[in-house]
N, C-alpha and C positions, 0 to 999 in steps of 0.2 A: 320029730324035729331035732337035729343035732343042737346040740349045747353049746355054749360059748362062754369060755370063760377071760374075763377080760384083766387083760395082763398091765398097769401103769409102765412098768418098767419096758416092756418089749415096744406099747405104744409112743413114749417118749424117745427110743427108739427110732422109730421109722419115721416119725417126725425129723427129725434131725438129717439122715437119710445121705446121698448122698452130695447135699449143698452144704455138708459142714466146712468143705474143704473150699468154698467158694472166694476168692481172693478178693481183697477188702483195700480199699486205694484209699489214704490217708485226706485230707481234704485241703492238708497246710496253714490251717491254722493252729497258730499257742492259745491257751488259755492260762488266764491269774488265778489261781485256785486261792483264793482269801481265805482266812480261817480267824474270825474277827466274828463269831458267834456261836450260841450256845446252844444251836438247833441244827446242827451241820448232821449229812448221814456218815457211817463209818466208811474208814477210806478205802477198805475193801469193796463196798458199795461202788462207791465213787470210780474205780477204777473199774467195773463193769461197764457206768455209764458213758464213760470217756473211753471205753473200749467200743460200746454200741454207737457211738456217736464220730468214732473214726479219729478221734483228737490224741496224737503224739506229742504232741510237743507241749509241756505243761511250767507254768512257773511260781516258785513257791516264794513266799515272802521271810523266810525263815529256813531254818536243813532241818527240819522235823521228822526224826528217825519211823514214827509210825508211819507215816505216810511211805515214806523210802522202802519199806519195808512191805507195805502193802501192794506198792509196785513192784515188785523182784518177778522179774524172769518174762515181765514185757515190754514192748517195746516203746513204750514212753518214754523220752527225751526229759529231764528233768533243767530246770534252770535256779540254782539255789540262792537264798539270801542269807545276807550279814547287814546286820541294821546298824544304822548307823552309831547306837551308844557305845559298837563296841571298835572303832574305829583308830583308836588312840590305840588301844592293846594291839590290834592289826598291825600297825606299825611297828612291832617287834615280830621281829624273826621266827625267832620262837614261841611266841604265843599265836602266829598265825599255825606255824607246822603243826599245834597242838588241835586247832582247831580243825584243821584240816583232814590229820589223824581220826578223830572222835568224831566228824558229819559226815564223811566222804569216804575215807578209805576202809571204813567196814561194808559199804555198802555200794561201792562203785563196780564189785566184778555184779552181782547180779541186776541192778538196777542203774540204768546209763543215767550218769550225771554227767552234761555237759557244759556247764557253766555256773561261775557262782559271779552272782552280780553285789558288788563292793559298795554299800548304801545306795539309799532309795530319795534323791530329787534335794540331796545334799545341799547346792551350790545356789540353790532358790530357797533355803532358809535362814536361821537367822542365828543355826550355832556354830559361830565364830570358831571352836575348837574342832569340831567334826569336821568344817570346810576345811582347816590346815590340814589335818590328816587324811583328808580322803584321798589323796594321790601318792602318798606316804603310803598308806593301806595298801592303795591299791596293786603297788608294786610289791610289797615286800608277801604280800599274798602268793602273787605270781613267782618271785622265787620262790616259793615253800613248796608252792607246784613242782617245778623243777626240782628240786630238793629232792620230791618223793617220786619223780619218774611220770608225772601228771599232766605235763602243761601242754604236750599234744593233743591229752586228751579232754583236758576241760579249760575253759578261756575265761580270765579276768575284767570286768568289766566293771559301769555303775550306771544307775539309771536317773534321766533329767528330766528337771521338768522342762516345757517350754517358753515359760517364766525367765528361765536365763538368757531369752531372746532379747536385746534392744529393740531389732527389730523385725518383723516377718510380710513386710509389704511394701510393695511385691516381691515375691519369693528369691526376686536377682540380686536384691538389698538386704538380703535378711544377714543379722550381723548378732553376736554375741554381744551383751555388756560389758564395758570398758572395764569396769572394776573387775570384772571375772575373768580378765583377759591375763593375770597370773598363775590362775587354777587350772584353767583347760589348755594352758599352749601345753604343759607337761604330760596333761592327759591323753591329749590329741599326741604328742610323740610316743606317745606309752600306747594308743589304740596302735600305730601307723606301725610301730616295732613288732607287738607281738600278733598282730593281724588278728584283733577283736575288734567287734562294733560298738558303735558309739548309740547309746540307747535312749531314746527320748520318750516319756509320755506325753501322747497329744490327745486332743479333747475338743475340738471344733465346739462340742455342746456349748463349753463355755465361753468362749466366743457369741455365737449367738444368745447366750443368757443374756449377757451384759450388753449387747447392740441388737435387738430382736428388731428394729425398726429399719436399721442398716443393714443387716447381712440378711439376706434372701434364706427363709428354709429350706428350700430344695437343693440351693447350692452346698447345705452343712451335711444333708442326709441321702447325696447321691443320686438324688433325680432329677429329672429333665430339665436343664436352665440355662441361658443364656452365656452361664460363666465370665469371665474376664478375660483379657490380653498384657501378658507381663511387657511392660514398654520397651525395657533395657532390651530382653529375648525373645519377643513375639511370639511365644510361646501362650496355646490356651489352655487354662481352667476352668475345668467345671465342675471342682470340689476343690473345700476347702483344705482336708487331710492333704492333698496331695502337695497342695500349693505348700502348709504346710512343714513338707517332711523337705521339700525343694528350699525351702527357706533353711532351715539348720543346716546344705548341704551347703549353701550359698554362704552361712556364716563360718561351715568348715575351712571351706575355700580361703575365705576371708584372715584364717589363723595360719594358712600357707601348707594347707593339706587337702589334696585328692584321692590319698590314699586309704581315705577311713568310711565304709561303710554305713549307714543309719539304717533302724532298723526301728520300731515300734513297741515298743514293752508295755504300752499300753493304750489301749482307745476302749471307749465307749459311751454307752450312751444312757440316764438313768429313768427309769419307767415312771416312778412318783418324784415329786418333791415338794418344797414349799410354797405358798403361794405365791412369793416370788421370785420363784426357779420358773422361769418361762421356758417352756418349750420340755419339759421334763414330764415324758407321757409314754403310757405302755405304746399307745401307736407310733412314737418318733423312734422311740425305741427299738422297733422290731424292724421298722424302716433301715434306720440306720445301720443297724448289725447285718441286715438280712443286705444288703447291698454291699454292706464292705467284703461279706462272706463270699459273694459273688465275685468281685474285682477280685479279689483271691485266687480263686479257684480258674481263674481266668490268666492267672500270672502278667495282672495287669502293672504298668510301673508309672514311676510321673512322668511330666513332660519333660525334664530339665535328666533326668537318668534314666533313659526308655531302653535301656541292658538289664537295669535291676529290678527283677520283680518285687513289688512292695513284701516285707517279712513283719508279720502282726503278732502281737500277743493280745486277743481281746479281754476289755476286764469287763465281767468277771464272770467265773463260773456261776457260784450262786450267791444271792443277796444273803447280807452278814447283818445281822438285826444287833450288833453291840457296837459296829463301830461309830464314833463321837462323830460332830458334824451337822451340818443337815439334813433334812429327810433323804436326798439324795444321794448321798454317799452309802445308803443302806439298801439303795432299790438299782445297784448296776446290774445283777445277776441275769445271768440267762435262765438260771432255774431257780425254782421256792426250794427252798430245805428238803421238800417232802417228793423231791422229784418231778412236778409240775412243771412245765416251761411257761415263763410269764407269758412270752410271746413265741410267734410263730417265725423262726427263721429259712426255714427248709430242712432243718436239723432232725433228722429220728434217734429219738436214742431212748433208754429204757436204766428208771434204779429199778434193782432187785429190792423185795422187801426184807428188813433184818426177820431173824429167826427171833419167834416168838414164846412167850412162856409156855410151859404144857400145857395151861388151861386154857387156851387156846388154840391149841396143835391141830385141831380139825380147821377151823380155819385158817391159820396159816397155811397148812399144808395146799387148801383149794387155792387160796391165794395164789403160794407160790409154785405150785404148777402151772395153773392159768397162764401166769406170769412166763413160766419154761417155756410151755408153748405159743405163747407172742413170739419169743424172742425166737426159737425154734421157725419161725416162719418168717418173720422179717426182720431179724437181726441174727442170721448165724455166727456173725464175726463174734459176738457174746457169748454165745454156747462154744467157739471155738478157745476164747480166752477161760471160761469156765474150764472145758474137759483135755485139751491139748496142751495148752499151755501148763494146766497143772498149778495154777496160784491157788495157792493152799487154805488162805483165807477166804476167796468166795469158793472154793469147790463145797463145803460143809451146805450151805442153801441148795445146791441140786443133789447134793446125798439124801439129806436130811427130806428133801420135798418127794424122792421116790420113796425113800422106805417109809414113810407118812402114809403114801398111797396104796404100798403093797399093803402094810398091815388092815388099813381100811376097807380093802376090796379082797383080802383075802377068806 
């Protein structure tokens, strides 16, 4: 009987084989990558998952150099934050170009940052001083861009809530608030100038939280329903988002602009919450996402801008167990900390597990082979951002997991 001796290395290997080179079509949607808990995996991790799962476009709530740093040299689209405390400083010239210096420009040749969004839902709260300054900011940001040879390449913006609506029905009526109508006409010249979008977070959820008896569920979560007819433009609905994203277009309008884009910074949907969070359930949940992902992927648009395909940020990556609130502000994730997906969206994606103490090394090791070869079969796009791409922070897990195995089987 010939002998055989078995090689980890050579078989990981031919696993791989010739579908590493298999080309991998993005899905178009953003993700909120939250960082508001103390059970998150490392961002190297993270950046495998959102490799396997096909997700480019990412948006951070903060310019968190690790992160930046853990994405270098792929192609993930970054979208960065500046919070609102620091808004007043922004407003100097030079404390924005310093800012800009220290988040951006160490890190913009390897890792594409295209956008830093100027405070977060500003104009729907209640600090008097941030709301003067956020269009102050937001310009004198955008020169510092200029300044430093940037503003082709990353765009000034800020994100609302849709609390600043007066009104959103029907979508041909939808009108900003009177008192707000000093903050956004300057803003809206400021999108319409430097050709940025105008960014709202919307939420149907909560809508039907507060009227569960009035607004139909299927109409909030994208399934089958009768919808409405907008009167003014006979136009129909049959979701709420769209109707929605039509209304702030119709309150654009309204401030004497066509020229400005809307675009989605954030929707979702939350799996638990309190007992009187109606309709907050892992089923509405997976409904919900798993059908926006859809109209996505379909480059579907509303009725009232049937040119523009709808452009999402869904929130959120994964549930953040610190942030303040109700139960539901901690269960929007698509995934558990630990890589588990709450629910089922049609999404495949895969975390690598972190490397483990030595006294454990035989297990990790089967672990994270196992793990290779999942990925190896039905996620090459992973093993291609692992060994091609060359990111230096997860390549150590597939080093580290074959020479485990050679010494093992040697």
């Amino acid at each position: 009987m010939t002998s055989f001796n078995f090689s980890p290395l050579l078989f990981l290997l031919s696993l791989l084989g010739s579908s590493l080179l298999i080309p991998i079509r993005s899905i178009g949607v953003g993700i909120n990558y939250g960082q508001i808990a103390d059970n998150l995996p490392s961002h190297d991790r993270v950046a495998v998952l959102l490799k396997s799962l096909n997700i480019t476009r990412v948006k951070l709530y903060d310019a968190d150099p690790n992160v930046l740093r853990a994405f270098a040299n792929s192609d993930v689209e970054f979208v960065l934050g500046l919070g609102g405390e620091q808004l007043q400083n922004m407003a100097d010239l030079g404390k924005a170009q310093d800012w800009i210096q220290q988040n951006v420009v160490p890190f913009i040749s390897q890792t594409k940052i295209t956008s830093i969004i100027v405070g977060n839902e500003v104009l729907a709260g209640n600090d008097e001083q941030a709301i003067t300054y956020l269009y102050p900011a937001m310009q004198t940001v955008y020169n510092a861009l200029v300044n430093l040879g940037l503003s082709k390449q990353v765009y000034v913006t800020t994100a609302h809530s849709l609390a600043i609506l007066a009104n959103s029905f029907p979508p041909s009526s939808g009108s900003f608030k009177p008192d707000l109508a000093q903050y956004l006409q300057p803003i809206l010249n400021f999108h319409a100038q430097v050709k940025s979008p105008f960014l709202i977070n919307v939420y149907p959820y909560f809508a039907y939280k507060d009227s569960p008896s009035q607004i139909p569920l299927n109409y909030v979560l994208f399934e089958p329903n009768s919808g409405f007819v907008d009167p003014v433009t006979n136009l129909h609905y049959d979701n709420m988002l769209f109707a929605q994203i039509d209304a702030v277009y119709s309150a654009i309008r309204a401030m004497g602009h066509t020229d400005v884009q809307v675009k989605i910074s954030e929707t979702g949907w939350p799996s638990k919450g309190d007992q009187n969070e109606v309709g907050a359930s892992v089923e509405n949940a997976g409904i919900y996402n798993a059908n926006l992902l859809k109209r996505i992927q379909e480059n579907q648009a509303t009725p009232a801008n049937p040119s523009i395909p709808i452009d999402v940020y869904v929130f959120a990556l994964f549930n953040e167990n610190l942030k303040p609130g109700p139960t539901s502000e901690r269960n929007y994730g698509l995934y558990y900390p630990d890589g588990r997906p709450v629910y089922d969206v049609g999404l495949q994606g895969i975390l690598p597990p972190s490397i483990s103490s030595s006294s454990g090394i035989y297990v990790s090791s089967i672990i994270n082979f196992i793990t290779l070869i999942f990925i190896a079969h039905n996620f090459t796009n992973s093993v291609y951002f692992y060994c091609l791409k060359l990111n230096l922070q997860a390549l150590p897990i597939l080093i580290v997991s074959m020479v485990q195995w050679i010494i093992m089987f040697a």
